[in-house]
C-alpha positions as CSV (number, residue, x, y, z in Angstrom):
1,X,136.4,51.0,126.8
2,X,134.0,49.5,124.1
3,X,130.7,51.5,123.7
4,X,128.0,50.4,121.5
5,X,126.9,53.0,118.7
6,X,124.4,53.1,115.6
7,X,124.9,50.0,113.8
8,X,125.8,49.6,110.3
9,X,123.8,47.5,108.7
10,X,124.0,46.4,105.0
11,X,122.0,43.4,105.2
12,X,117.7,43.6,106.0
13,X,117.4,41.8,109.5
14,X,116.0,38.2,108.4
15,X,119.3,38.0,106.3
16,X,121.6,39.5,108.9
17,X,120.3,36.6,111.4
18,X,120.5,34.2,108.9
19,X,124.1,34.4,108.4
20,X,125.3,35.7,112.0
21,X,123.4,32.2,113.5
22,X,122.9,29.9,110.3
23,X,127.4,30.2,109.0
24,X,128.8,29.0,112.3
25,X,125.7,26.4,112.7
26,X,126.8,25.3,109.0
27,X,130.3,25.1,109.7
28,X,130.0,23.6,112.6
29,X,128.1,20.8,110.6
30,X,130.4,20.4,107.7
31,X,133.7,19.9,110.6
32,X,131.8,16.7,112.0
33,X,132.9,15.9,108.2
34,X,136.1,16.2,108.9
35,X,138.1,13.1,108.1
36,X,140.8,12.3,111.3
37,X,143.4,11.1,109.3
38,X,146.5,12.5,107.5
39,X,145.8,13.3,104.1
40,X,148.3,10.1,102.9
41,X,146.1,8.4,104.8
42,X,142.7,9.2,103.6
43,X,142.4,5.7,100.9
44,X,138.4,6.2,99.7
45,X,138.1,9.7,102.2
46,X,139.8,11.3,100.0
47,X,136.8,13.0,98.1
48,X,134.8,13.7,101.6
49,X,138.6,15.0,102.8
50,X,138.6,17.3,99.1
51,X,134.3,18.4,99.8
52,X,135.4,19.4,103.0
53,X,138.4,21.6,102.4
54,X,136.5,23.8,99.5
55,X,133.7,24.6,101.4
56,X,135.5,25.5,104.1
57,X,137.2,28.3,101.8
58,X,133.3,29.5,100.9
59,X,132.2,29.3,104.8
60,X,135.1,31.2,106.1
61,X,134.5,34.0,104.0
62,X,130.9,33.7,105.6
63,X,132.2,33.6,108.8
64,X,134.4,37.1,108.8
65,X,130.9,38.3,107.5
66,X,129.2,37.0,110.5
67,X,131.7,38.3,112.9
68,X,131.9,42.1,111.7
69,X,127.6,42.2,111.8
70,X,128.8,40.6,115.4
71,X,130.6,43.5,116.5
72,X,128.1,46.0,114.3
73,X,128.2,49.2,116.5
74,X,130.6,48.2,118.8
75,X,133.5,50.8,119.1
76,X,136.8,50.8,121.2
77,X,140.2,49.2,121.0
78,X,139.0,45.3,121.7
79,X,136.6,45.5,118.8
80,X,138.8,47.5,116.7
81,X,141.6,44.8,117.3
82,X,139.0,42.1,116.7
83,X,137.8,43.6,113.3
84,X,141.5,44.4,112.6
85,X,142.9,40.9,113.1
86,X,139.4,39.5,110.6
87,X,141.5,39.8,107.4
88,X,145.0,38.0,108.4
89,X,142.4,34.9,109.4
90,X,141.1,35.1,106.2
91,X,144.4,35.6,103.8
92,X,146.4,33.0,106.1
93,X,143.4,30.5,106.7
94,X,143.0,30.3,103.2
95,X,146.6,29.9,102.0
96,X,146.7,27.1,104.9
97,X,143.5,24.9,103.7
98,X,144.4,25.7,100.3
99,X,147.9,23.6,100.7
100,X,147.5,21.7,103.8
101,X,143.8,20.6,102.7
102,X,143.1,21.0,98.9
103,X,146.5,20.0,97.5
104,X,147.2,17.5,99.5
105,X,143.4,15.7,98.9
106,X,143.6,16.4,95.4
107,X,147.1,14.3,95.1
108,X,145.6,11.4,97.4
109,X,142.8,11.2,94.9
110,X,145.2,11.2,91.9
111,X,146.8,8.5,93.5
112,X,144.4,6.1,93.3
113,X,145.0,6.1,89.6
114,X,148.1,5.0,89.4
115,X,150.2,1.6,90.2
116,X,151.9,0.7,93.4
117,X,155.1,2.0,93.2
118,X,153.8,5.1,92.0
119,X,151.1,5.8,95.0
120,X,154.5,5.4,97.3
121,X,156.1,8.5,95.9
122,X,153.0,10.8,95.3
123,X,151.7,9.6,98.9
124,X,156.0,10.4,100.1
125,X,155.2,14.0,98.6
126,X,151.7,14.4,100.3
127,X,153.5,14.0,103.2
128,X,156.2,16.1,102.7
129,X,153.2,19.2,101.6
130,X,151.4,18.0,104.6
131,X,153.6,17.7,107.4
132,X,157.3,18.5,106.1
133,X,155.6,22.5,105.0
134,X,156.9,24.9,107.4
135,X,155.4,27.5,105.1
136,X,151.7,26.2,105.0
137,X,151.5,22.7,105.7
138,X,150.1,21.4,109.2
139,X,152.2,23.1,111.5
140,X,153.7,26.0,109.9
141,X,153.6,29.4,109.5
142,X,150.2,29.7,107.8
143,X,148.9,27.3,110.1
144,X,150.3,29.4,112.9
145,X,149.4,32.8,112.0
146,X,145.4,31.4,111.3
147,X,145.3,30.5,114.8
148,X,146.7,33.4,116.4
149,X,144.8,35.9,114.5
150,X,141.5,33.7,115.3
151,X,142.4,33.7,118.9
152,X,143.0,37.7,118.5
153,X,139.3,37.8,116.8
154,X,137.8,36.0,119.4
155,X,139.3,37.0,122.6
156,X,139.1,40.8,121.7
157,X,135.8,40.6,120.6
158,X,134.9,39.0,123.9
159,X,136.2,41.4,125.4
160,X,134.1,44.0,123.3
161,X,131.6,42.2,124.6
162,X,132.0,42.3,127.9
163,X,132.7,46.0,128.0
164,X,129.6,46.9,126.1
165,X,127.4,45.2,128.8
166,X,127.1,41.5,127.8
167,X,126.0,38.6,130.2
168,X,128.8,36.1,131.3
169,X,127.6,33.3,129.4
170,X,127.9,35.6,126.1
171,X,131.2,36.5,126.8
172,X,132.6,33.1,127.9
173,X,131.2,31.8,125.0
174,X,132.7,34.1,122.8
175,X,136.3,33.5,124.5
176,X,135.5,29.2,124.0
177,X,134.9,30.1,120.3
178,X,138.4,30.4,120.4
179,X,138.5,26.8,120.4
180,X,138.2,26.7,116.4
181,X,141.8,27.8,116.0
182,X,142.0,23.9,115.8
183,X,139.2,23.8,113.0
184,X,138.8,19.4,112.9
185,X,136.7,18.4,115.4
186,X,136.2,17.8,118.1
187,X,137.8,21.5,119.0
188,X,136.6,22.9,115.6
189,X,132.9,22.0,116.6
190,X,132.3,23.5,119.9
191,X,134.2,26.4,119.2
192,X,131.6,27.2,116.3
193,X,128.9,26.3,118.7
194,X,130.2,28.6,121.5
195,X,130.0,31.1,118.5
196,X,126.8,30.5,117.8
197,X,125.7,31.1,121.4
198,X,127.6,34.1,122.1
199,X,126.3,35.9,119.0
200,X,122.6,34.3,119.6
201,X,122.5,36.2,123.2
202,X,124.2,39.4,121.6
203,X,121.6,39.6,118.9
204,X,118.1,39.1,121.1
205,X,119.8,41.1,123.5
206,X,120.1,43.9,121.0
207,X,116.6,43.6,119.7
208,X,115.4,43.3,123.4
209,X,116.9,46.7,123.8
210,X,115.1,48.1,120.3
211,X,118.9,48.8,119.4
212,X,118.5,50.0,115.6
213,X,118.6,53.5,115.2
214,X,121.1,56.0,115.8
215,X,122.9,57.5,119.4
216,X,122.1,54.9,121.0
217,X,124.5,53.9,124.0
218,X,125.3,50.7,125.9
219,X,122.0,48.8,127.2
220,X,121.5,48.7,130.7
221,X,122.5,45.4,132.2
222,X,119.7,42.0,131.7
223,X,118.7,39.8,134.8
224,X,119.0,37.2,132.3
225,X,122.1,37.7,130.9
């Protein structure tokens, strides 16, 4: 059973909204970025495909952020799971956009510079890193493992949710968030939007209920949620 005690807080509240609402409305943004193709396939989106990749590194750190302030004060096994599963996303998400995303732009780019026969074979080993890497390429084990542990994030924390007294609509959204395990859009999008929602209605929620000092317990339940 999740109950919801004194929060935590390490950030004044302005800057605590700012990053819980404005990282997945920013991320959310950059994926519509997202090229569709394969990286040997990127030709001249090659330096949107390399912009992309790196700030996804920056914003997923930001995102882990916005989920623990998320689950602030929230205790039980769901939102222990969920904060437990928040550092396997980041370590595997990371080694997977570092290979699978950098690497493989950075070699597409490089190619450019050189002659014919030489864009075949650097474009053969972009797609050998890309979709021949069990390890960390597109569907591997990084890949696999920063899925799963996002699912894990988002299903346990709506689950937290829900046992802490949230409205439906925050909980489903939370559990759609899951959608991002596939982080290109369309998928990637929404899910970062259902974020967004769910931790929107958790946070007026909580400042509806004047939820910032200590011993506090679970709000009663809102009409509106």
């Amino acid at each position: 059973m999740t109950t919801l005690t004194s929060p935590q807080r390490t950030a004044p509240p302005v800057t605590r909204r700012a990053i819980l609402l404005g990282v997945p409305l920013a991320f959310a943004a950059l994926t519509l970025l997202h090229p569709q193709q394969d990286p040997h396939e990127l030709g001249s989106a090659a330096t949107r495909w390399l912009v992309v990749h790196a700030l996804q590194l920056i914003l997923t750190v930001l995102l882990a952020y916005s989920i623990w302030m998320l689950l602030d004060g929230l205790a039980g096994r769901a939102a222990l799971l969920a904060r437990g599963a928040i550092p396997a996303f980041l370590v595997f998400f990371s080694a997977f956009d570092g290979v699978a995303g950098l690497a493989t732009g950075w070699l597409e780019q490089d190619a450019h510079h050189h002659g014919t026969a030489d864009q075949a074979t650097i474009r053969a080993a972009i797609d050998e890193l890309f979709n021949g890497n069990w390890l960390t390429g597109n569907l591997s084990i990084a890949g696999a493992a920063t899925a799963f542990s996002w699912l894990a994030i988002t299903i346990a924390s709506a689950v937290a949710l829900h046992q802490a007294g949230a409205g439906g609509l925050t909980v489903a959204a939370m559990a759609a968030a899951s959608l991002f395990a596939s982080h290109p859009p369309p998928f990637g999008t929404i899910g970062l939007l259902a974020f967004f929602l769910a931790a929107y209605r958790w946070d007026r929620r909580r400042r509806a209920f004047g939820i910032t000092g200590p011993g506090v317990g679970s709000p009663p339940p809102s009409p509106s949620e």
